[in-house]
DRENPA-3360 file (N, C-alpha, C; in nm, 2 decimals, always signed):
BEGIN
1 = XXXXXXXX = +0.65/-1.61/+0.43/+0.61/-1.48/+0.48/+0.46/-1.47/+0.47 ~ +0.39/-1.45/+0.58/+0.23/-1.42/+0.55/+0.18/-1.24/+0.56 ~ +0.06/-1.22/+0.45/+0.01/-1.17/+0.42/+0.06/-1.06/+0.47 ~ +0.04/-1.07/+0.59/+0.04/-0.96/+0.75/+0.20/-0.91/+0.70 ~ +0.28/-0.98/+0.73/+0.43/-0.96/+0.71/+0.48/-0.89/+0.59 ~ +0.41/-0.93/+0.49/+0.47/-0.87/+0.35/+0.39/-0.72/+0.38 ~ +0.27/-0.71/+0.41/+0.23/-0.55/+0.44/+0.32/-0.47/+0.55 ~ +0.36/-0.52/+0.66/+0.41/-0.46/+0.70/+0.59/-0.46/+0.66;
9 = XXXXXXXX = +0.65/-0.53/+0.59/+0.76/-0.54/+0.50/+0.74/-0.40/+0.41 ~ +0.67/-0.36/+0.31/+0.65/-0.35/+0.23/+0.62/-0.17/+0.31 ~ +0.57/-0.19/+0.38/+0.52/-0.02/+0.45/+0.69/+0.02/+0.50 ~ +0.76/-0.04/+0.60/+0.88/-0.02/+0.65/+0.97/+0.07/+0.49 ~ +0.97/-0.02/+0.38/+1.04/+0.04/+0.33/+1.01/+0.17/+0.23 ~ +0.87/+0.17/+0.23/+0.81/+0.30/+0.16/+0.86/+0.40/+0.26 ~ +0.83/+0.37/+0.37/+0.85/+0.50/+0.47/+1.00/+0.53/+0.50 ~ +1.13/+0.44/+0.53/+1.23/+0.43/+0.49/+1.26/+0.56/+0.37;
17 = XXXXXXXX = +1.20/+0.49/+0.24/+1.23/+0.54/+0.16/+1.14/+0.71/+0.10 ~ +1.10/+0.73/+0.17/+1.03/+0.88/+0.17/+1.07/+0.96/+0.28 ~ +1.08/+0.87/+0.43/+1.16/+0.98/+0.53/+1.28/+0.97/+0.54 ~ +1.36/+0.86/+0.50/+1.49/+0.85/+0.54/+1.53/+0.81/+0.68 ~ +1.38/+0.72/+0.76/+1.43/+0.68/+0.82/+1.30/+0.58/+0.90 ~ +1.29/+0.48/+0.98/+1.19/+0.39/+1.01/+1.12/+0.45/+1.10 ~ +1.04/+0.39/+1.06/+0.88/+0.40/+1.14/+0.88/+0.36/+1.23 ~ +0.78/+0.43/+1.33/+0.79/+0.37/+1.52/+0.69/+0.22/+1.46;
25 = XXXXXXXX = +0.66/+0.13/+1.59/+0.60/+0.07/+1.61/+0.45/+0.14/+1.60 ~ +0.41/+0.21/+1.68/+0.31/+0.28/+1.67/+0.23/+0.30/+1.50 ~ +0.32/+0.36/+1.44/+0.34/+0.44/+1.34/+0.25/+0.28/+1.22 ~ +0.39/+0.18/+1.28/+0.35/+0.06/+1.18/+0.20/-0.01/+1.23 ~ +0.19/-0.06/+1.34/+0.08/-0.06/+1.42/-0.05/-0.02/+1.37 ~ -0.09/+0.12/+1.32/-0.14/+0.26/+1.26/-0.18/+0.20/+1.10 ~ -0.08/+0.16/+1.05/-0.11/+0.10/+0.91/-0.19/-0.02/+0.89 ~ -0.14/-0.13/+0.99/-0.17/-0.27/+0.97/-0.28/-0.25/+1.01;
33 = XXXXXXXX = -0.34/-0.14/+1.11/-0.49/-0.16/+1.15/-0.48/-0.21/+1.31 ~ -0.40/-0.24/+1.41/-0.37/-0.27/+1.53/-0.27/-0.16/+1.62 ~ -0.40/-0.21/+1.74/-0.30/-0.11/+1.83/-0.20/-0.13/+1.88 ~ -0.17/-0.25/+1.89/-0.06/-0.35/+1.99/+0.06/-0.36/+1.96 ~ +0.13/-0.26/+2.00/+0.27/-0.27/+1.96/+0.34/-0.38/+2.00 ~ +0.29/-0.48/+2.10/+0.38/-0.60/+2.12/+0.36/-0.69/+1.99 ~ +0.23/-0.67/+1.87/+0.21/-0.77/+1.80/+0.31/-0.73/+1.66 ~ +0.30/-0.58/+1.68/+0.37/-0.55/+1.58/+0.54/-0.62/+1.63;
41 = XXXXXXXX = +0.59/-0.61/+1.73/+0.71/-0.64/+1.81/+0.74/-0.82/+1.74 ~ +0.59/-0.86/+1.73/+0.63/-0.96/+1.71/+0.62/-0.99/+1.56 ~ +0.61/-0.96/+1.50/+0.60/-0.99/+1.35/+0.70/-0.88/+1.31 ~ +0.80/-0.75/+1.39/+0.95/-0.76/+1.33/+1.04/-0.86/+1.36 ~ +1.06/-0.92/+1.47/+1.10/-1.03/+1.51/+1.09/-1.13/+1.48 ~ +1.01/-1.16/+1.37/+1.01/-1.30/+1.28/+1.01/-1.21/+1.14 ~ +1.03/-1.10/+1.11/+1.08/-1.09/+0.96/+1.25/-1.05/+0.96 ~ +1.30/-1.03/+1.09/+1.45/-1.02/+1.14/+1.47/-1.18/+1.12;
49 = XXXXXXXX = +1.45/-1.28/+1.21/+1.46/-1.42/+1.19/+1.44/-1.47/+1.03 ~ +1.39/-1.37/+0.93/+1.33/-1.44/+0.80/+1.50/-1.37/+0.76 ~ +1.54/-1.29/+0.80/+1.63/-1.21/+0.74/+1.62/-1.09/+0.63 ~ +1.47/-1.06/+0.67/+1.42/-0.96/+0.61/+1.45/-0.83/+0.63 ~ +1.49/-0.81/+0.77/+1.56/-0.66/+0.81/+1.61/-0.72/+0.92 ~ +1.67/-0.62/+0.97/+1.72/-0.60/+1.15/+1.72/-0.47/+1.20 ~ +1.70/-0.53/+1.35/+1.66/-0.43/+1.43/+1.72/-0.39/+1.58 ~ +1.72/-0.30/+1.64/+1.79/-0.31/+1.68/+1.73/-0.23/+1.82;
57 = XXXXXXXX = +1.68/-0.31/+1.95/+1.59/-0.26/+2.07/+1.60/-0.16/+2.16 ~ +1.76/-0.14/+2.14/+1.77/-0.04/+2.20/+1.77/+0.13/+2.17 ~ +1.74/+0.12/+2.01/+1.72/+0.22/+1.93/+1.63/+0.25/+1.89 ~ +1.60/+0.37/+1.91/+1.46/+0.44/+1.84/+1.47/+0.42/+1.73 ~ +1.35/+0.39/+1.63/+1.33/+0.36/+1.50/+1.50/+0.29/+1.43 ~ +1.49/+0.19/+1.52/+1.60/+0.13/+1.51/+1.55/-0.01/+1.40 ~ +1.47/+0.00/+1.30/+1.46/-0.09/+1.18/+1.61/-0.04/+1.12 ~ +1.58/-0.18/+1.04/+1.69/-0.16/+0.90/+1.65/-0.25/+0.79;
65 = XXXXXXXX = +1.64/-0.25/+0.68/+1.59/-0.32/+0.55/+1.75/-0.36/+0.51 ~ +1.74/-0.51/+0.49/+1.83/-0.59/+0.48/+1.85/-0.58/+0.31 ~ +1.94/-0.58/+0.28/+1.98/-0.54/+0.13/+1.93/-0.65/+0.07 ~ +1.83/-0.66/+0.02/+1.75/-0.77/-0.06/+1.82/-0.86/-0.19 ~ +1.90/-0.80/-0.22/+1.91/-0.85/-0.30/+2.08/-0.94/-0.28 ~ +2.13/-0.93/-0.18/+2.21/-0.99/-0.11/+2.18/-1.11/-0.06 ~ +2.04/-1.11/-0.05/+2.00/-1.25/+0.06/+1.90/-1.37/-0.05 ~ +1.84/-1.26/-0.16/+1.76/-1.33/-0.24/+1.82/-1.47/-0.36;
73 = XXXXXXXX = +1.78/-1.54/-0.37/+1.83/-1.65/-0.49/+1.76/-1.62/-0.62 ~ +1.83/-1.61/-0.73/+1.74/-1.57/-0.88/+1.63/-1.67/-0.89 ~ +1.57/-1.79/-0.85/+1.46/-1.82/-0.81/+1.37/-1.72/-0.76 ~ +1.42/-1.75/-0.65/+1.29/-1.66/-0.54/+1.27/-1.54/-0.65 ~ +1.39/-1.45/-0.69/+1.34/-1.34/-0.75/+1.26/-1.38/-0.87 ~ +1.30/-1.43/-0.94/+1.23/-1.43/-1.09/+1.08/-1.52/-1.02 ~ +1.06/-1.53/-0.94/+0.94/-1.63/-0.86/+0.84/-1.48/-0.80 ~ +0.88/-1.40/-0.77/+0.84/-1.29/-0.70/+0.79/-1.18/-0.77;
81 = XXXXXXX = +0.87/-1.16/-0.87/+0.85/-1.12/-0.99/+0.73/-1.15/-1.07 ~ +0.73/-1.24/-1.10/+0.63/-1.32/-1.17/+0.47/-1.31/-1.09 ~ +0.48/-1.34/-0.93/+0.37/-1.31/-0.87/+0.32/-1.16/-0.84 ~ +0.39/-1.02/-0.86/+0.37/-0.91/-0.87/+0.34/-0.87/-1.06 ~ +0.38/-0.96/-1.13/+0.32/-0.94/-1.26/+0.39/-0.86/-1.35 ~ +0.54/-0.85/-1.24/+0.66/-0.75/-1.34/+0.72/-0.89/-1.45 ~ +0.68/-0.99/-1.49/+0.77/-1.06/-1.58/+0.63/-1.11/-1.66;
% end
């Protein structure tokens, strides 16, 4: 996952989790500092492919944050962990 990805990973689910519901493209777009919603289009589309959420195009603020901890291996976590400085 690069830089770009984890920032906009990491925005989807604050906003998720303060409105109760996903952010437009625009919206995400807005944060990362770009106006191009095709770019943002493209970097949900490869964090769907990472299995990082899903989405769904025919739906307005049709993100969804993939239950993390379903997909993650106690590696990766205790690996992730470690580089955020919670262990």
């Amino acid at each position: 996952m690069t830089p770009k990805q984890r920032e906009i990973l990491d925005f989807i689910e604050a906003f998720i989790a303060q409105h109760r519901f996903a952010p437009t493209y625009t919206e995400i777009g807005a944060h990362v500092g770009t106006k191009s919603r095709g770019s943002v289009h493209t970097q949900i589309r490869e964090l769907a492919r990472q299995g990082k959420l899903k989405f769904d195009r025919n739906r307005r603020r049709g993100i969804e944050i993939v239950d993390p901890l379903s997909t993650i291996s106690t590696a990766s976590l205790r690996a992730e962990l470690a580089r955020r400085g919670a262990l």
